[in-house]
C-alpha positions in Angstrom: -47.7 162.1 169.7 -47.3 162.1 173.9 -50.1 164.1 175.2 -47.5 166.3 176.7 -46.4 167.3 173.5 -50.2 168.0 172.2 -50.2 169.9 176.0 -47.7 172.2 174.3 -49.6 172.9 171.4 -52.8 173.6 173.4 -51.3 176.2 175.4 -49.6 177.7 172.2 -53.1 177.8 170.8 -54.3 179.2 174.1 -52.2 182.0 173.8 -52.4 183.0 170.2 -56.6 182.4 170.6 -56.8 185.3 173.1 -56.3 187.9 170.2 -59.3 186.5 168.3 -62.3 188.8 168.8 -66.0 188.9 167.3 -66.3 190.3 163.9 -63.1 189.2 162.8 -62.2 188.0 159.2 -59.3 185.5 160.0 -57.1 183.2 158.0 -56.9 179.6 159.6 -53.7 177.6 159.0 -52.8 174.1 158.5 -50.9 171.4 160.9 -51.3 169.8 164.7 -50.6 173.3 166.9 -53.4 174.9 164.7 -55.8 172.1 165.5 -56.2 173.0 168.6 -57.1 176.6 167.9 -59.7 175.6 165.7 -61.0 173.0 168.6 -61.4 176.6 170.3 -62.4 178.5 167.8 -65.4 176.1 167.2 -66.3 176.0 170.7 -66.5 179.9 171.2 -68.5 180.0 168.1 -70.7 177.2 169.0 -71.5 179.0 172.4 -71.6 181.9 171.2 -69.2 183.5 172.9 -67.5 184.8 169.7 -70.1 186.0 167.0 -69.5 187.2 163.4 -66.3 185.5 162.5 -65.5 184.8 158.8 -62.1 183.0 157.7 -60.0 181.5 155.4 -58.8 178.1 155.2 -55.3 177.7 154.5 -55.8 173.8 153.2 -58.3 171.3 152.5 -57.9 169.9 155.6 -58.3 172.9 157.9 -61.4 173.6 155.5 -63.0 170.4 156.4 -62.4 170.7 160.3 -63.9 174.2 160.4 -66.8 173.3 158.5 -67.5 170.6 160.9 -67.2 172.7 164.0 -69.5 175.1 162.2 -67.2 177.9 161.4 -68.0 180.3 158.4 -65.8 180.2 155.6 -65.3 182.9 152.8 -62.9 182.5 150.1 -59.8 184.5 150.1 -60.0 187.9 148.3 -63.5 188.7 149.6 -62.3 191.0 152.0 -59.3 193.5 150.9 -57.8 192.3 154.1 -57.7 189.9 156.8 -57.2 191.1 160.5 -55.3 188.2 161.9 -53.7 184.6 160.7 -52.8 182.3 163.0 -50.6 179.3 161.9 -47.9 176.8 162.7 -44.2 176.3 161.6 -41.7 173.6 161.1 -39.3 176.1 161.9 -38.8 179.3 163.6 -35.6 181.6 163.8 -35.0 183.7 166.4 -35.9 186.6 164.4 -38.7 185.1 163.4 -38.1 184.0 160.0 -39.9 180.1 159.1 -39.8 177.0 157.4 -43.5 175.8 156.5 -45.0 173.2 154.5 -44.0 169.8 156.0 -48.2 169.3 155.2 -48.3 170.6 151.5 -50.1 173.7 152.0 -47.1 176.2 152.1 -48.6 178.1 148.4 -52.3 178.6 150.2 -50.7 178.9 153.7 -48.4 182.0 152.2 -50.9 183.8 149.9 -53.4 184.0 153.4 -50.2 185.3 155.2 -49.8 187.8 152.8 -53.0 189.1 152.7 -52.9 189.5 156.6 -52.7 192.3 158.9 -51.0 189.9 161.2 -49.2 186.8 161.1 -49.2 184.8 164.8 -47.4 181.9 164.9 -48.0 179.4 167.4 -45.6 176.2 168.3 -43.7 173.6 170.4 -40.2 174.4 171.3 -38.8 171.8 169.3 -40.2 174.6 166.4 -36.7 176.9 167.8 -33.9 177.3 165.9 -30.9 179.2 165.5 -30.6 178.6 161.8 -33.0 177.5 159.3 -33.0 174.2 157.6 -31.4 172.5 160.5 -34.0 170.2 161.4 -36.6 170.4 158.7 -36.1 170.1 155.1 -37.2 173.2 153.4 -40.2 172.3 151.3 -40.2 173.8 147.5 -43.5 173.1 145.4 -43.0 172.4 141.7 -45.3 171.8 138.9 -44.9 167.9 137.6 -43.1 168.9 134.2 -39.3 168.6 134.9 -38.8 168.1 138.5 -36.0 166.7 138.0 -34.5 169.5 137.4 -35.3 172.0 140.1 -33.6 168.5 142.4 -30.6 169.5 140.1 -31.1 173.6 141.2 -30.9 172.8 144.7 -28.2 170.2 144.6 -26.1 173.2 143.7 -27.6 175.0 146.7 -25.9 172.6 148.2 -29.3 170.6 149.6 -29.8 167.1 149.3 -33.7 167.6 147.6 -36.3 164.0 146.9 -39.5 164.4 145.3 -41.9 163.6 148.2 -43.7 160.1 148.0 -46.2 158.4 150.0 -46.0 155.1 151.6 -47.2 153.5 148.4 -44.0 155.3 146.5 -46.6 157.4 144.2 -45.7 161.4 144.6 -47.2 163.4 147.0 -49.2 166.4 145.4 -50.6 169.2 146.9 -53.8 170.7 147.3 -53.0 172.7 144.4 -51.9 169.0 142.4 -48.3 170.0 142.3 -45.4 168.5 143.5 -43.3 168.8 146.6 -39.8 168.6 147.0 -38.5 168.3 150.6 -34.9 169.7 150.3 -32.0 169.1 153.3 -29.3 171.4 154.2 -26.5 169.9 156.1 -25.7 172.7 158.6 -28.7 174.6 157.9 -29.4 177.2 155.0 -26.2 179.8 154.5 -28.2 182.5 153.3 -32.2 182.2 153.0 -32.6 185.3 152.0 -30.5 184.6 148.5 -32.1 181.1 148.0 -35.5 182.7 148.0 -34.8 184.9 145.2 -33.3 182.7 143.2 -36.0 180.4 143.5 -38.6 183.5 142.8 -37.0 183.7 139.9 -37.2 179.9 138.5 -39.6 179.2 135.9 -41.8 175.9 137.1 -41.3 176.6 141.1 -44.8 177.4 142.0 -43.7 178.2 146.1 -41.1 177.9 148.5 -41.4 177.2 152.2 -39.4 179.9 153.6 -41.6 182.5 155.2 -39.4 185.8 155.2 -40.6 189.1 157.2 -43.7 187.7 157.1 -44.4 186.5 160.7 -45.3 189.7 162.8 -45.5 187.3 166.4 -44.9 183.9 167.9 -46.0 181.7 170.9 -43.5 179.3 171.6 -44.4 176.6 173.9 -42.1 174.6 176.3 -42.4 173.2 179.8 -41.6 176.7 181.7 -44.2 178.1 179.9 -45.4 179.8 176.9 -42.8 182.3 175.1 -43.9 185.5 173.2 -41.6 186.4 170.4 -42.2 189.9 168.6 -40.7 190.7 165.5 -38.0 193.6 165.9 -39.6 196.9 164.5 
């Protein structure tokens, strides 16, 4: 990664970081952008600049970072809700509708979103597009017991979906221990909307990467500057 890219995903951070105040529960999501925020996060707690911050991990990994940094964690359902999450995207619509998941933690990443006042999104421009499934395969977590089948489902979606593997060739899991499929659209998604329910509705998917109405704000970072995108009300 060209430290002008990880420049981008600082100043996204940046950005998104100013609406993080003391006494704030927050959920803390999962990917490069967000390691940056919780580089600052850490450092404003560690000074003491920010005080009485709880939050939520949304993946093992973002767990284990904020516990070296030496931000409290809480487990989610602790509070009835949480003021603010701020996360990354593989993909972001212009009306603010995402593709998450290219690290496996879409099911955690979605049930902390959901439990959110607010959802900030922070993220490079190469994040923006005009439709969905363009440039990132939609990630679709299934349990182990006949995932072959839900490759069949989405074939007649129209995706072309593998099971994801390592470099080794064994499957992927996520933190939960399912499996991921990574599923491609040529020409992007026709109707997300539609494929979300009917995915909803299949016995043995566990989650979907397709973060619908869900995403209340975004920083989008290019080299002109950082972009604020607000969901239309």
């Amino acid at each position: 990664m060209s430290s002008n890219a990880e420049g981008l995903k600082r100043s996204a951070a940046e950005a998104a970081f100013a609406y993080v105040k003391s006494d704030m529960v927050l959920g803390l999501g999962t990917g490069s952008t967000v390691a940056h925020l919780l580089d600052l996060l850490g450092e404003a707690v560690g000074t003491g600049v920010l005080s009485g911050i709880v939050a939520v991990p949304t993946s093992v990994r973002t767990e284990t970072r904020a516990r070296e940094l030496g931000i409290e964690l809480i487990d989610l359902g602790m509070h009835k809700r949480l003021d603010l999450t701020i996360d990354g995207a593989d993909e972001i619509s212009p009306t603010l509708e995402l593709i998450k998941g290219g690290g496996g933690a879409l099911l955690r990443e979605k049930m902390v979103a959901q439990a959110s006042e607010r959802l900030v999104i922070i993220a490079d421009a190469g994040k923006a597009v005009d439709r969905l499934g363009t440039t990132f395969p939609l990630p679709v977590e299934v349990v182990r017991w006949g995932w072959r089948a839900h490759v069949r489902f989405m074939e007649s979606w129209g995706a072309e979906a593998t099971v994801r593997t390592a470099t080794d060739g064994s499957f992927v899991e996520s933190d939960n221990g399912q499996l991921l499929l990574d599923c491609r659209f040529p020409g992007g998604i026709d109707d997300p909307g539609a494929l979300e329910a009917a995915l909803a509705g299949r016995a043995g998917v566990v989650e979907t990467g397709l973060f619908l109405g869900l995403a209340d704000e975004a920083f989008v970072a290019s080299e002109g500057g950082v972009d604020r995108i607000v969901r239309a009300t």
